[in-house]
Structures are given as structure tokens and as C-alpha cells.
ROLUMSE-197403 format. One line per field, with one value per residue (C-alpha): residue in one letter; x, y, z; residue number from 1. Coordinates in steps of 0.1 Angstrom, whole numbers, plus 2048, in hexadecimal, padded with zeros to 3 digits. Example, Ala and Ser with C-alpha at 12.3 -4.5 7.8 and 13.67 -1.06 7.14 Angstrom:
% residues 2
aa <- c(A,S)
px <- c(87B,889)
py <- c(7D3,7F5)
pz <- c(84E,847)
i <- c(1,2)
//
This chain:
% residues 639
aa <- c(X,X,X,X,X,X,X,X,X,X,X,X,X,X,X,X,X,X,X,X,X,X,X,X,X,X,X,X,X,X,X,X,X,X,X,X,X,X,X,X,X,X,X,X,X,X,X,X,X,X,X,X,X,X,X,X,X,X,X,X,X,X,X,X,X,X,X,X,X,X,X,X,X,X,X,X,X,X,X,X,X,X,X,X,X,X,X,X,X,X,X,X,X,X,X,X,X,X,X,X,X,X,X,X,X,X,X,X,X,X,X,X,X,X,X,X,X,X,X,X,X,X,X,X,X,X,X,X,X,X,X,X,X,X,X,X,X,X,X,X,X,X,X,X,X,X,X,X,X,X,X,X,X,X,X,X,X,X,X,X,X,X,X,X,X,X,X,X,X,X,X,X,X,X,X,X,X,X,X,X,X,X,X,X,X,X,X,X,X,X,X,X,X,X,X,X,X,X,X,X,X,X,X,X,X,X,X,X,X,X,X,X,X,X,X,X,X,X,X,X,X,X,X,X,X,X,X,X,X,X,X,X,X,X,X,X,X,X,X,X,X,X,X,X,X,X,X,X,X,X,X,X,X,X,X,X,X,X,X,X,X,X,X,X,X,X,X,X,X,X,X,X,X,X,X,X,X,X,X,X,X,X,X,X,X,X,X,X,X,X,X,X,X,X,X,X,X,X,X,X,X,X,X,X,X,X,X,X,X,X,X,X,X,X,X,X,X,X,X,X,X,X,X,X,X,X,X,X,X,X,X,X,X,X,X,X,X,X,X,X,X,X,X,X,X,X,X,X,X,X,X,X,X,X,X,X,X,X,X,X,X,X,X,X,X,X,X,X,X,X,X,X,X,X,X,X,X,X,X,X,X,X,X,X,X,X,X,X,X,X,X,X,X,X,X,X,X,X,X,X,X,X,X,X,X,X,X,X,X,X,X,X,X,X,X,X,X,X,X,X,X,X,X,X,X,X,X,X,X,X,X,X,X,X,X,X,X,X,X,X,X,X,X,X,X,X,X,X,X,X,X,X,X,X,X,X,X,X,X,X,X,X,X,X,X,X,X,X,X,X,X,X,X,X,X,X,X,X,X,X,X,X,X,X,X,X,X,X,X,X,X,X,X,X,X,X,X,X,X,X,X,X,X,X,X,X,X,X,X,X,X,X,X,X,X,X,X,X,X,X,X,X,X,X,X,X,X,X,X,X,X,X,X,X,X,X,X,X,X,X,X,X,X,X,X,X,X,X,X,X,X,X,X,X,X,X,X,X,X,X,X,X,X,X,X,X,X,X,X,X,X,X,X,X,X,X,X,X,X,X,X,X,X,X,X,X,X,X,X,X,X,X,X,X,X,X,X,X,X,X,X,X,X,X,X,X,X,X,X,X,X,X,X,X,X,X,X,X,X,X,X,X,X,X,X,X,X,X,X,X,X,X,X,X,X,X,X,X,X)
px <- c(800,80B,81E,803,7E5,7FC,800,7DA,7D1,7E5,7E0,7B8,7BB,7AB,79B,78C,78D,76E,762,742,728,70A,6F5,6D5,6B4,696,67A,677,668,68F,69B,6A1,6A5,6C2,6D5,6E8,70E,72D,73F,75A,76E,786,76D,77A,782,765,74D,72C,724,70D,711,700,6F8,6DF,6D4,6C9,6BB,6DB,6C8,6A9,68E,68B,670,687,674,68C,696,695,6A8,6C7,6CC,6D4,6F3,700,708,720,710,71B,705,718,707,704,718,6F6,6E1,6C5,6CD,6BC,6A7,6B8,6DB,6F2,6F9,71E,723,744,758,771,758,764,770,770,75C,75E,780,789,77E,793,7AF,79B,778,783,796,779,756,757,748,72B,721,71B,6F4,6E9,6F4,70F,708,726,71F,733,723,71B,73A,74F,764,750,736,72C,737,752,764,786,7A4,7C0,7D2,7D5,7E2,7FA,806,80C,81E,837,83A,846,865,862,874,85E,851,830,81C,827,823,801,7F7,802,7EC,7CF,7D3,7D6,7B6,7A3,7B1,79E,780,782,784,767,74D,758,74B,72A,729,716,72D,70A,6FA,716,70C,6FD,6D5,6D8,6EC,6D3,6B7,6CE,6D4,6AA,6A9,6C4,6AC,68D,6A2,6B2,68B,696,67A,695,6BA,6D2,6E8,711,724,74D,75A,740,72E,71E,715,705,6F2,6E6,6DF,6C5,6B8,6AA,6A2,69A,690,676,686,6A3,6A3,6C6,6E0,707,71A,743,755,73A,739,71D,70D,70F,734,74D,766,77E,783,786,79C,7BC,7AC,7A2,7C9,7D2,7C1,7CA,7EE,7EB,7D9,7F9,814,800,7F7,81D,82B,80F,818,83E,846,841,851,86E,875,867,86C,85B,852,83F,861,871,855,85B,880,879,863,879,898,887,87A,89D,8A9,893,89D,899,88E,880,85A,849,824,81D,804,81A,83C,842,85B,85D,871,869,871,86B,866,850,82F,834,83E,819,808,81B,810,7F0,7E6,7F3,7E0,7BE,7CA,7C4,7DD,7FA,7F7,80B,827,828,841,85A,853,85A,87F,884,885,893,8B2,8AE,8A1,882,87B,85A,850,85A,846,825,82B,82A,80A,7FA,802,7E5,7CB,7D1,7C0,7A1,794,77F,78A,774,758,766,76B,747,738,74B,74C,724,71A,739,74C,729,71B,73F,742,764,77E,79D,7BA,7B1,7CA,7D2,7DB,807,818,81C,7F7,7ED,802,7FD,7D3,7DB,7EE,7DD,7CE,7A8,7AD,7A8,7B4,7B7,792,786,79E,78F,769,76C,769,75B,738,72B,70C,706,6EE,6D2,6D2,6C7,6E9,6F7,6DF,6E1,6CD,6B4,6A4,696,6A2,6BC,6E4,701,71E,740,760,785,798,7B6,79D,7B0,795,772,779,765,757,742,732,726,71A,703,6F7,6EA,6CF,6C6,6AD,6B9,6D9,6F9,718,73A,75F,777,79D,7B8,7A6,7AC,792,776,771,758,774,794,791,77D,76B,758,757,740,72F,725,716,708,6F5,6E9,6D7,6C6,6C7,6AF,6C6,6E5,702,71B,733,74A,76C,772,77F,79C,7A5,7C5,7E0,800,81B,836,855,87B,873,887,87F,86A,856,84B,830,82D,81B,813,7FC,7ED,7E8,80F,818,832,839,84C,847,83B,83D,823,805,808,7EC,7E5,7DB,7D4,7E1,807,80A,80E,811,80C,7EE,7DC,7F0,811,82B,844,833,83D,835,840,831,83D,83D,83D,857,87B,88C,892,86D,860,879,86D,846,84B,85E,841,829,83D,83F,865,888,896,8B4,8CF,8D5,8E4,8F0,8EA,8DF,8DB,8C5,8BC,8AB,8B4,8CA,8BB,8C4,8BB,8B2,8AF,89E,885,860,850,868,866,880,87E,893,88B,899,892,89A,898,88A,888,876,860,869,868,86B,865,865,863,85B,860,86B,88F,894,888,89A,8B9,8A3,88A,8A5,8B5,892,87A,885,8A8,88F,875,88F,8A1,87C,86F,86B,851,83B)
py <- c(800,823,838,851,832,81F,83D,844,824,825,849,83D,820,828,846,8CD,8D9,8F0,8E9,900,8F6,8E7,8FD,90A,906,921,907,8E6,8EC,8F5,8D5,8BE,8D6,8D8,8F4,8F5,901,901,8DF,8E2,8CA,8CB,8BB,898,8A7,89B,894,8A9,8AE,8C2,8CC,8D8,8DA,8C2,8D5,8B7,8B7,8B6,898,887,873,84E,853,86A,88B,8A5,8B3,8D9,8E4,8CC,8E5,8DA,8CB,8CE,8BA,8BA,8A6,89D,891,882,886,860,858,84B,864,84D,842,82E,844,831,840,832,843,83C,837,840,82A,82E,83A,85E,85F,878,874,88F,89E,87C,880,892,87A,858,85D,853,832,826,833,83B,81B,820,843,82B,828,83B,85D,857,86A,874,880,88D,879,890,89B,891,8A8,8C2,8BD,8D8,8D3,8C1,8AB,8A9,8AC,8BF,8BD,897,89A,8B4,89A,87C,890,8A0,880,867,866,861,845,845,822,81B,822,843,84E,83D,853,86D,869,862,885,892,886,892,8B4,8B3,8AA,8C1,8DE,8D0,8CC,8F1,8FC,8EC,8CB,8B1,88E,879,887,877,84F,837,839,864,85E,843,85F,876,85F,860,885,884,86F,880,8A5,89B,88B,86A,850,835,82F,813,814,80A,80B,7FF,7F5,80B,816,7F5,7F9,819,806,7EF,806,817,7F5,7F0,817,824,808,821,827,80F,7FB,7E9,7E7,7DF,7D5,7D2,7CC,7C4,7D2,7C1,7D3,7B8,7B0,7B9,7CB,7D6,7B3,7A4,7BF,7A9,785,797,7A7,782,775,78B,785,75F,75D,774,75E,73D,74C,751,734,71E,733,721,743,75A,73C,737,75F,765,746,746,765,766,759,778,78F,783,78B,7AF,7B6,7A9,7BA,7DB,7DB,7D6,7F0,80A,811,83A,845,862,85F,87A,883,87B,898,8B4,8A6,8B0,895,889,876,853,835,810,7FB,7D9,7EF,806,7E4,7D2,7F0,7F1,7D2,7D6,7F8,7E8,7C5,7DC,7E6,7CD,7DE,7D7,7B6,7A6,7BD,7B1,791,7A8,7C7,7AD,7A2,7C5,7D3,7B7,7BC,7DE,7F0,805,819,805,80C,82E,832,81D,832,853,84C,843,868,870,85D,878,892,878,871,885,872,880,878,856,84F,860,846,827,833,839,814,800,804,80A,7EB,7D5,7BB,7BA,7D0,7BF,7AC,78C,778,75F,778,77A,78C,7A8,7AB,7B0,7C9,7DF,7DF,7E0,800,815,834,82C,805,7EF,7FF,824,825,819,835,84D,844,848,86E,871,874,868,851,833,821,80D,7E9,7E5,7F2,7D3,7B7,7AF,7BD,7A9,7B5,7AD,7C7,7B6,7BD,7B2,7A6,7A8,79F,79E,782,792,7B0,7B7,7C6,7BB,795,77F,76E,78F,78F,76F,77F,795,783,768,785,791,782,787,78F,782,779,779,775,783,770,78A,7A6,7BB,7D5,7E5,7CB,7DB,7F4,7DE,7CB,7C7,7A6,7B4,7D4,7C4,7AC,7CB,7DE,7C0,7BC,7E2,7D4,7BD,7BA,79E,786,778,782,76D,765,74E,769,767,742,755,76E,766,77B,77D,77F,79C,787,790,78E,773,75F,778,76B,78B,790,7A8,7CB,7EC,809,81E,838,83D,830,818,7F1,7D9,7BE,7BB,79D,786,78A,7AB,7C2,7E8,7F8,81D,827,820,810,7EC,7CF,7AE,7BA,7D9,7CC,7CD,7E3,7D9,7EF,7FD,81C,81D,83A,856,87A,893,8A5,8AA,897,8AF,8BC,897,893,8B3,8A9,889,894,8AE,892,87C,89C,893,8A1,88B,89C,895,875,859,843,838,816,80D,7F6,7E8,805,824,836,83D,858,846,853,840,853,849,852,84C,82B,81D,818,82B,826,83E,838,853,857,86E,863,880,898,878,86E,848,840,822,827,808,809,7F0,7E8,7F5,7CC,7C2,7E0,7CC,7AE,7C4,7D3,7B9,7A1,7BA,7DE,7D1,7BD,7D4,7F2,7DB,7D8,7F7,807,826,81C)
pz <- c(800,7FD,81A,81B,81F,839,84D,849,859,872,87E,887,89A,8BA,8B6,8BF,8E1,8DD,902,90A,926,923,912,91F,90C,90E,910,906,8E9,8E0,8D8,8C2,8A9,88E,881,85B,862,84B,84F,86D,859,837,820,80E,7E3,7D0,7EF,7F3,81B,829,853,86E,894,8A4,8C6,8DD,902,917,92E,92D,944,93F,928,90E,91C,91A,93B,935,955,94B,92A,906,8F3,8D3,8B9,89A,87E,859,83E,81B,7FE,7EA,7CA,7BB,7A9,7B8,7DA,7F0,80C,82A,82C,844,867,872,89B,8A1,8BE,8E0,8F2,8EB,8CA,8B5,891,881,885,871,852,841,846,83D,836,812,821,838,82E,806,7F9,810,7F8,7DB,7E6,805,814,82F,850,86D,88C,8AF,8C6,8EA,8F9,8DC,8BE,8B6,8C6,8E2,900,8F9,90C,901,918,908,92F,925,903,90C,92A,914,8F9,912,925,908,917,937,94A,971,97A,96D,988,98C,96E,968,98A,97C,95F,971,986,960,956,978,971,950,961,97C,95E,94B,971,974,954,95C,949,95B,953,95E,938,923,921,904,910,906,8EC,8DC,8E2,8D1,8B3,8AC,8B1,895,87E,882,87F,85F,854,84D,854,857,857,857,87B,874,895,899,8BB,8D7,8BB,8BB,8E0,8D9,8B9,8D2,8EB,8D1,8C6,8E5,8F2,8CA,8B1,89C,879,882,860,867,87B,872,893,88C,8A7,8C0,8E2,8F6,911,925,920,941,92E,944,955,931,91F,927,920,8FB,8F8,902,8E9,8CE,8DA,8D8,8B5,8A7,8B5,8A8,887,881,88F,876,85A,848,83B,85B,874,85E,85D,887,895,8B7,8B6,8DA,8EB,8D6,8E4,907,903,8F2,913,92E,91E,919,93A,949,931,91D,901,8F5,8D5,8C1,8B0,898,898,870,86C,87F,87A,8A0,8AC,8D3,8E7,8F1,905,8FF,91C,921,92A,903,8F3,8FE,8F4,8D4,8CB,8DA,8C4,8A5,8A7,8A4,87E,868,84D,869,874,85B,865,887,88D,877,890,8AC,89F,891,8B7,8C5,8A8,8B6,89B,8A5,885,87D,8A5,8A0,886,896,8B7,8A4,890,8AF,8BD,8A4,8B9,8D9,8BF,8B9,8DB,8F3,914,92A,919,914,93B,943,92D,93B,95D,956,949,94B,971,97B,976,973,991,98E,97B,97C,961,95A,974,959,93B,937,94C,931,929,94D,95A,93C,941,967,963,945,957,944,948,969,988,974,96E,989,999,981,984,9AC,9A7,981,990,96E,97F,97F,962,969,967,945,938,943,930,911,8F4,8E5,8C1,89F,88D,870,879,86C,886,87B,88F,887,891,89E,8AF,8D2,8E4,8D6,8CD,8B6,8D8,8DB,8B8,8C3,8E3,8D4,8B8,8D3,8D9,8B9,8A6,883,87E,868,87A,868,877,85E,85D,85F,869,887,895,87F,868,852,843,83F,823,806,813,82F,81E,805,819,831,80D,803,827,823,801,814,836,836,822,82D,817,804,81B,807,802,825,81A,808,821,838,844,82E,84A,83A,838,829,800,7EF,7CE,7BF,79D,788,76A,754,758,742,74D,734,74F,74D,72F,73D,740,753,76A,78D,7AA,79E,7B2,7B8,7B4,7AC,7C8,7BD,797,793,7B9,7BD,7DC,7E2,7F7,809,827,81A,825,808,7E9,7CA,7B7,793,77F,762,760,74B,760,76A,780,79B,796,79D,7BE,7CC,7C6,7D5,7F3,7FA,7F4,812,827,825,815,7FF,7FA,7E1,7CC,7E1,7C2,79C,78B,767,75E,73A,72F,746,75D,779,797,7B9,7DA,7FC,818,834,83D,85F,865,83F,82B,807,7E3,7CB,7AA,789,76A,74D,72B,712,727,73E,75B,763,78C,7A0,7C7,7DE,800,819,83B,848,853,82C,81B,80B,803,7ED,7DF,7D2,7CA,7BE,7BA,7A1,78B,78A,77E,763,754,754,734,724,70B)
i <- c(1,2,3,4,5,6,7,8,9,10,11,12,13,14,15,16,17,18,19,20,21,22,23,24,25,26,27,28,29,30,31,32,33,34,35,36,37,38,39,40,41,42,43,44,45,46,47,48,49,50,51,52,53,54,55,56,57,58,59,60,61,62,63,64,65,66,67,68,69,70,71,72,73,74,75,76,77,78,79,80,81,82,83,84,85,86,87,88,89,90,91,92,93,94,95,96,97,98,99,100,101,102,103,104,105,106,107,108,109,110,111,112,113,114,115,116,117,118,119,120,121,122,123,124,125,126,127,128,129,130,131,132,133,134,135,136,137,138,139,140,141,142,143,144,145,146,147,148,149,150,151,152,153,154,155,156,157,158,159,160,161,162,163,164,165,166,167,168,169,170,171,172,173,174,175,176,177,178,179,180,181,182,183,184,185,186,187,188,189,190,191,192,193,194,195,196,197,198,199,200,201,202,203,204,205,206,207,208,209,210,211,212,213,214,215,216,217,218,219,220,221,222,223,224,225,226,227,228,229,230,231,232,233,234,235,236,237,238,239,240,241,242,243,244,245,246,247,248,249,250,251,252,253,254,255,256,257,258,259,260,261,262,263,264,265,266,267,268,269,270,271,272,273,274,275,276,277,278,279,280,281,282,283,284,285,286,287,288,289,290,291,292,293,294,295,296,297,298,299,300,301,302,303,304,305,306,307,308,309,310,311,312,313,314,315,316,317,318,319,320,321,322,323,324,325,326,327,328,329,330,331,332,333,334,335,336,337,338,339,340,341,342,343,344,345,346,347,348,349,350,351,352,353,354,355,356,357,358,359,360,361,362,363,364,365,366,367,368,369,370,371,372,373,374,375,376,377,378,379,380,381,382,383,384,385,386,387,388,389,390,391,392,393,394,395,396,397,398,399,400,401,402,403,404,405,406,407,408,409,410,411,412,413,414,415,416,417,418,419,420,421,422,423,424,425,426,427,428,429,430,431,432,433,434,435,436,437,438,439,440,441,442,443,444,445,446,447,448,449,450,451,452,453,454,455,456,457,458,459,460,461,462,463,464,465,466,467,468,469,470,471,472,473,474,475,476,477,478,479,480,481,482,483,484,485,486,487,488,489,490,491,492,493,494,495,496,497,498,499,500,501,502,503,504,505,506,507,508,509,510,511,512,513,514,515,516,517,518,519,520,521,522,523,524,525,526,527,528,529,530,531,532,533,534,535,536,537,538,539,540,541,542,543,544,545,546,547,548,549,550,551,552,553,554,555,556,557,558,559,560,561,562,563,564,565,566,567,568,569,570,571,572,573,574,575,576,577,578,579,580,581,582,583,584,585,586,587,588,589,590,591,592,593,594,595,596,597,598,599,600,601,602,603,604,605,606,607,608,609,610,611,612,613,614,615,616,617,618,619,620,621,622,623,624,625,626,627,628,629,630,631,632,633,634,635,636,637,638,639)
//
């Protein structure tokens, strides 16, 4: 895949400080009432989106009758226009995950990547859930963002500096309770009320709901509370209402842990290249815990670079983080050794893209919510006893995990939920279930949970995928569109038997075939099975981190190095070497972006430029070299 999609998936993983309180409302005749604004966002090239402001009672009785005296909230909302010139009247309403995260603020950087083909038959809607983005109040916490940036680097024992966090976070709450909000209002029954308001306001008589991760619990949730003009449902990543999340979070890292090591040790190609790779990973911990290891990582969208240190605790979560992107896995057993060699440029690279989330997340709305209807109603909130070593200390010491949130939730004064919020949801309203295997922190096991209550529904488990299913990877992709046709048929389920995780291993014995594109005007030959990912970029798959660009010009060369190095946000600086192949002499340039490994090689044919670019990582760089990028460069010609 390209530099600029790898970085994209990465940078929204997990999941616009405009904090106001609550708003007062003249009457209750007030609300819910919606308001046409500009769009807060950078609008996607090519998309038609039309935004506004949904004004919503700030709490409600257990009927859903506004309470006037609580005041009103606000809501940011986005409507995309359809693709079709005759859509269907249903669009699709898109529940955004964490709790807390941030919709909105998102898609500029991969509403094309995630929710495009949805456009093809129904309007798309977005929305700021209450608390979140740009929604007013908001509950972001800047104090907390500015903490973890400045505090990369610092070497106190866990526990202190996971107290330290926690104080953090309470100073961000004390802020917010001064400036009026009321953390009680902020939890999946008002947010369901809020999500019929939206229907009625925008005068849709029915909609289709599509949830990731708690999305799905608030999909539920308004199963149950809001059924009317709930036509389907799409549940990826399935958060039951019932499930005990913060006493399972480990068991489900565990898990996710476990399938990686098997699938690599069962896989001839990844063993041979990471042979036991959990004994490997044991070592990396142990050895970083006994001696961190300092390094420097760079935000990808403001190019602000921080200090960092590696020990056991950043090396779980490393691993942790990356096993929800589907687009990384593969990479994993080769991150594993790479550290372990010593090299950290693929971790530096991970760690800095995962900087990006801070920006996504309104915490405090996040640990209203779960302090609300989670620690509220949890027996027990504690590590599973029998996950490794590694997996339990980490959820034992993260400040919104285990002992941090209960820590948290002591003071939050959020509420606590009825009883209801603890039992499952039982409905006939037609829903898809989709779960990725490798999903670290909403396993297959709960897809099955809530489909055991639902009376028609479609359950799929998806090989090789990590979290959010419905968006990585064409197979669920369509089976999701194909549910929306017809929620009332099951849909073809039968390319899940071809999908399996292509471990990245050192490249050796490459066969090629031959290639021409028209769009360029050039031809060669590529590794055989490759495929064309986006117009002159090729890989053996969307997952693969070894990829080739070959393309021409009608430029200079110097003209084409500058573009491309603005393109990568990078300075490629002067040429590093020559090679002539059969046809060409070609200029080459070696320079890295966000821990990959670059070779830039162009050439200038009467006034055209022909350049191939192959990226890979650092620990494969010689290997491509001399297997892929040397072949492909002796066969390049322009047509």
C-alpha cells in the first residue's frame, strides 16, 4: 500500500477543544430542533456534505420527556450526499466508538478509506455524539494530551506515573464540573434519545444504524429504548451491554496475543523467518524492562518529534494498539525481531502515528459513560489472574483501565445506570454481526454474545482482521453493502474461505509477470500476484508494507524529486547513487519516512520522466533491493 494509506490507517486506530456549558433552553418547546451551519470540517474533494447543529434536551426523564431545568446540548452533525442519482431513502447513520471519540474531526483524513463505498446507494450521515468533537459542551481534555506528549520520555516506575495521570485526568474533570457540565447526562440511554431526535429532525422515516466497537453498544442501546424507524442495524465489533469489560479486557488482549504467536508459528513462511516469536517477545519485554531503551518518535500530521522510552509496559501496548489494525498485523512477528535486533524504526514509526489518536478522543466524556454503565454495574474490575504476566500489569496500571477507573469513577460523580444497562438486548430488528479474528478488545466470543438475543440477525467472523471489520477489507466491505440491500437475506458469505493473513517475511525467489499501464504509458514486470492498488502503485496485498510505485512524467528530474518529497512531507535531498539497467540510467535516492525504508530511482527519457520507488521495511530493505526493485528497474521501459 502507499506511505500516505499506511500512515492513514494507522493514525485512526483507537479513536476541538470548544468546551462551553450546558446550554440553557427557554422552554421546552426548544428542543429537538436543528440548525443548518457551514461544515466545521475540510470537506473530502468530490464529496457533497451538508452540516448543521442538532439542539437536544441536555437530560431527560425515563420516559424521553425533556427535563427543561437540566438545559439543552448541542450537537455537530454531517449528512453525505449519495453517489446515486436515485438513492435509496434509508441512508445510513454511522455510531462512532471509544466511548468518546471523536467523529467528525476524522473525516478529512479517512472518510475516503473507511466510509466511501457506503455513498454508492444511500446518504451517509456523521455525527458528534454528546460530549464529543464538536459537539457543545465538549468534553475533551487538552490537560491530558498536553501530559502524555510532554511525558513520552519519562523513566518513573509505573505506578507513579500512571498516578500521575490519573491526578491529570481529575484536573480535567474538576475544570469541566466548574463550568457547569453535569457528567450524569453523558451515557448510552440519552444518547439513543438523541439519535431519534436526529431522525425525526433531518425527516427521515427510517434509517439503517452501523456502529464499530461502543458504537454497537449505543446501536443496542437504541434497539431496545428507540426501535421506531430502525430499519437495520450493522454491529462490528460487538460490545454487549451485558459483557464485564474491564475484568475481561486482559483475557481478550490474551487472546489476541495467543492467536498472533500460533498463527505464525502454523504459518512455514512466518516460523522459518520468527521462529518462536512469543519466547522472542518475552525476551524483548524482560530485557526492556531491565533496560529501556530511548528513542525519538514524530507526530505524522505535525511533524513535532518527542522523546521516548521503550520499556515492557510501551512494548505490550505497542503490540496491543497495533493488533486492532488489520492493515498491520502482518507486520507484527518482523516488528518483534526488528526491536529485539534493536532496530526501532518500525515502533518509531507505530508510536508516532498513534500520537494522532490523543487529538480523536474526548476522555471525559469517555470515562463519564463507562464510569455511568460499566463500573456502575461491574462486580468485579480487575486483570484476569490467569492472563501473562505482561498482559496483566499493563490493564492493571493504565490510568482508564482496572484499578485507574475505578480510581477515576470514585469522584467522577457520573451516576450510576439502572439495571437494565446490564442485560442483554433482545430484538427483531435485522443486524448484521461482524467480528475480527485478531480483535484485542471486542472478540468474536462477543458477536456470539449478542446474536444469542437477537432474533434475526447474520453473524460473520472474518480471518485476519483486527478491529472494525466492516472497513478493512473488501470482503466484509461487501458483505456489509450487500446486507444493506437486504437485510432480510443472509449474504454470500463464501470469500471469507480465501481470506488469511500473509505474514510480511524477508523477499526471496521472486517470480515476475509482465505489466503495461496505459495511464502512464509504460511497461515492465511486477512480482507475480501483485495487484494495483491505486493507479501506478502495486503490492502483494492492501496489507503489505513492501510496495512499489512505478509511474512517468512529463517532467524534470529534479521537478519530480521535489513533488515527491513534498508529497512524503520529507527532504530527499541529493542523489545517493546511480544504476543502469537495460534500458535507462537512473539517478537514485534512499531516504526514510516515519520508520520505512525508501529507494527512489529516476530517469530522464527525452523530456519524461520514468521512476520506480519501493518501499519496505528497514529489516527487508536489502532483500527488496536485490529480489524485486533490481528486476523491476532492468524491465522498465516507456511505451
Amino acid at each position: 500500500m502507499s506511505l500516505r494509506r499506511f500512515i492513514a490507517y494507522v493514525v485512526l486506530v483507537v479513536v476541538g477543544f470548544m468546551v462551553g456549558s450546558t446550554l440553557r433552553a427557554n422552554s421546552q418547546t426548544d428542543v429537538p430542533s436543528y440548525q443548518p451551519a457551514d461544515c466545521m470540517f475540510e470537506i473530502p474533494e468530490g464529496r457533497t456534505v451538508t452540516c448543521g447543529y442538532l439542539t437536544v434536551p441536555a437530560a431527560r426523564d425515563r420516559e424521553g420527556n425533556a427535563l427543561v431545568d437540566a438545559g439543552t446540548m448541542r450537537l455537530a452533525v454531517a449528512v453525505f450526499e449519495s453517489d446515486s442519482d436515485n438513492p435509496q431513502p434509508d441512508p445510513v447513520v454511522y455510531l462512532e466508538g471509544g466511548p468518546g471519540g471523536d467523529a467528525l474531526e476524522t473525516i478529512p483524513l479517512a472518510f475516503e478509506q473507511r466510509f466511501a463505498p457506503f455513498l454508492a446507494d444511500r446518504d451517509f450521515i456523521m455525527f458528534d455524539q454528546r460530549g464529543t468533537g464538536y459537539s457543545q459542551p465538549s468534553l475533551a481534555c487538552p490537560e491530558y494530551t498536553e501530559w502524555a506528549l510532554t511525558t513520552t520520555a519519562d523513566e518513573r516506575p509505573f505506578e507513579a506515573l500512571m498516578a500521575d495521570s490519573t491526578r491529570v485526568i481529575l484536573e480535567c474533570r474538576e475544570r469541566l464540573a466548574a463550568e457547569g457540565v453535569d457528567f450524569s447526562n453523558f451515557n448510552s440511554r440519552e444518547s439513543a434519545q438523541d439519535l431519534d431526535d436526529l431522525r425525526e429532525a433531518l425527516g427521515y422515516e427510517s434509517w439503517n444504524l452501523f456502529g464499530i466497537s461502543y458504537g454497537t453498544r449505543l446501536a443496542l442501546t437504541a434497539m431496545r429504548d428507540t426501535p421506531q424507524g430502525i430499519r437495520s442495524v450493522i454491529l462490528d465489533s460487538a460490545y454487549p451491554l451485558e459483557a464485564n469489560l474491564y475484568a475481561d479486557t486482559a483475557s481478550n488482549a490474551s487472546r489476541a496475543f495467543r492467536i498472533l504467536f500460533d498463527e505464525c508459528a502454523a504459518d512455514a513462511a512466518c516460523n522459518a523467518a520468527y521462529p518462536e516469536l512469543e519466547a522472542v517477545f518475552q525476551r524483548v519485554y524482560d530485557r526492556l524492562n531491565a533496560e529501556p531503551v530511548a528513542q525519538t518518535i514524530t507526530n505524522p500530521l505535525t511533524g513535532e518529534s518527542y522523546d521516548t522510552v521503550y520499556n515492557g509496559f510501551a512494548m505490550t501496548g505497542l503490540l496491543f494498539q497495533s493488533l486492532y489494525v488489520t492493515q498491520l498485523i502482518p507486520a507484527l512477528p518482523s516488528l518483534i525481531y526488528a526491536i529485539d535486533a534493536g532496530d526501532f524504526a518500525l515502533a518509531n514509526a507505530l508510536n508516532g502515528a498513534f500520537l494522532v489518536d490523543l487529538e480523536f478522543i474526548s476522555l471525559a466524556q469517555q470515562v463519564a459513560v463507562q464510569c455511568h454503565e460499566e463500573v456502575a454495574l461491574a462486580d468485579v474490575i480487575q486483570a484476569d489472574r490467569n492472563a501473562p504476566a505482561y498482559v496483566r500489569e499493563y490493564f492493571e496500571l493504565a490510568p482508564t483501565l482496572g484499578s485507574g477507573v475505578t480510581a477515576l469513577c470514585a469522584v467522577w460523580e457520573a451516576g450510576a445506570a439502572d439495571a437494565i444497562e446490564n442485560e442483554a438486548v433482545i430484538s427483531d430488528i435485522p443486524a448484521l454481526i461482524l467480528a475480527g479474528q485478531y480483535d484485542p478488545i471486542t472478540p468474536p466470543a462477543y458477536g456470539v454474545q449478542v446474536s444469542e438475543s437477537l432474533e434475526n440477525d447474520f453473524y460473520y467472523e472474518f480471518p485476519g482482521i483486527g478491529h472494525g471489520a466492516s472497513i478493512a477489507g473488501e470482503c466484509p466491505t461487501s458483505i456489509t453493502l450487500v446486507f444493506l440491500d437486504d437485510p432480510t437475506t443472509a449474504p454470500d458469505e463464501s470469500c471469507i474461505a480465501e481470506m488469511s493473513v500473509t505474514f510480511n517475511v524477508p523477499v526471496s525467489d521472486v517470480a515476475f509477470e509482465p505489466f503495461s499501464s496505459e495511464t502512464f504509458g509504460i511497461s515492465g514486470v511486477l512480482p507475480e500476484g501483485w495487484s494495483e492498488l491505486a493507479p501506478g502503485v502495486y503490492a502483494e496485498s492492501a496489507t503489505a508494507t513492501t510496495a512499489l510505485i512505478i509511474q512517468a512524467a512529463p517532467a524534470s528530474v529534479d521537478e519530480l524529486v521535489s513533488l515527491l518529497g513534498t508529497q512524503l512531507g520529507v527532504e530527499i535531498g541529493d542523489s545517493t547513487g546511480a544504476y543502469d539497467s537495460a534500458n535507462y540510467s537512473y539517478r537514485l535516492y534512499e531516504f526514510d519516512v516515519q520508520g520505512l525504508s525508501l529507494v527512489l530511482a529516476v530517469s530522464d527519457v527525452n523530456g519524461t520522466v520514468v521512476y520506480a520507488l519501493v518501499q519496505t521495511l528497514p529489516s527487508d530493505r536489502d532483500a527488496a533491493l536485490e529480489n524485486i526493485f533490481t528486476p523491476v528497474l532492468d524491465a522498465l521501459t516507456l511505451e
